[in-house]
C-alpha positions as semicolon CSV with decimal commas, in nm:
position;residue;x (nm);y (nm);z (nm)
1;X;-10,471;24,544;15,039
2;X;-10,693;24,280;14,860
3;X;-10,700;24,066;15,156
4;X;-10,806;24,354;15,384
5;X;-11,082;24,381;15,164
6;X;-11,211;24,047;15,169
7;X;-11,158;24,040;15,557
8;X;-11,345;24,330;15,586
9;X;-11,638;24,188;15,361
10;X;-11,629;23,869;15,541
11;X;-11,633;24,042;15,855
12;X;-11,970;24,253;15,749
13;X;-12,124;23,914;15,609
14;X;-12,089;23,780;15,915
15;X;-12,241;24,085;16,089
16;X;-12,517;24,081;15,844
17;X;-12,591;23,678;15,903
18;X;-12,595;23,741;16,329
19;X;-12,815;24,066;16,237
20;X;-13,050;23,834;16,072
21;X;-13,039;23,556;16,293
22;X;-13,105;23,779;16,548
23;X;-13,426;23,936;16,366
24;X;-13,546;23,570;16,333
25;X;-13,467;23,461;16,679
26;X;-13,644;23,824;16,787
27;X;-13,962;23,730;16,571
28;X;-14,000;23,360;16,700
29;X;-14,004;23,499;17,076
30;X;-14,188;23,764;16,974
31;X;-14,503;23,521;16,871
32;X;-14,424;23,265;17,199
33;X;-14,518;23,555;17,391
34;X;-14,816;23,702;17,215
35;X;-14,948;23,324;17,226
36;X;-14,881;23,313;17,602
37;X;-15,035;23,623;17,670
38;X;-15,359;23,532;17,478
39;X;-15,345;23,189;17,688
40;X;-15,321;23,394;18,012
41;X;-15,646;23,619;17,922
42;X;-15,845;23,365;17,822
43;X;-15,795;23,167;18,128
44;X;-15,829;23,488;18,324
45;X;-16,153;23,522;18,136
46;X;-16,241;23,192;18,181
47;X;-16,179;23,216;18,549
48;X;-16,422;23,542;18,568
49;X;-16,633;23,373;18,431
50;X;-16,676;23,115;18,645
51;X;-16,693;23,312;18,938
52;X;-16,967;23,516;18,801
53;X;-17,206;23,149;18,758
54;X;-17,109;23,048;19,086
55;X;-17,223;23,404;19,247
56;X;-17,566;23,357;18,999
């Protein structure tokens, strides 16, 4: 019965430790994308922006 027990616990710690792995992984790609995004709009801005001087 004991060793059920601490199977069972060592099976949730391990669940727990993937769960926050997971979180972290999840986070990290989280912020790659935001920072890609922002690089996209300002080159789309920058882009608009050159068009409109050009047509000036």
């Amino acid at each position: 019965m004991a060793e059920q027990l601490e199977k069972k616990d060592s099976n949730f710690n391990t669940l727990r430790d993937n769960v926050n792995q997971l979180e972290t992984q999840f986070e990290k790609l989280r912020e790659d994308v935001i920072s890609k995004l922002k690089e996209c709009s300002d080159c789309i801005k920058s882009a608009k922006q050159l068009c409109h001087e050009a047509t000036e």
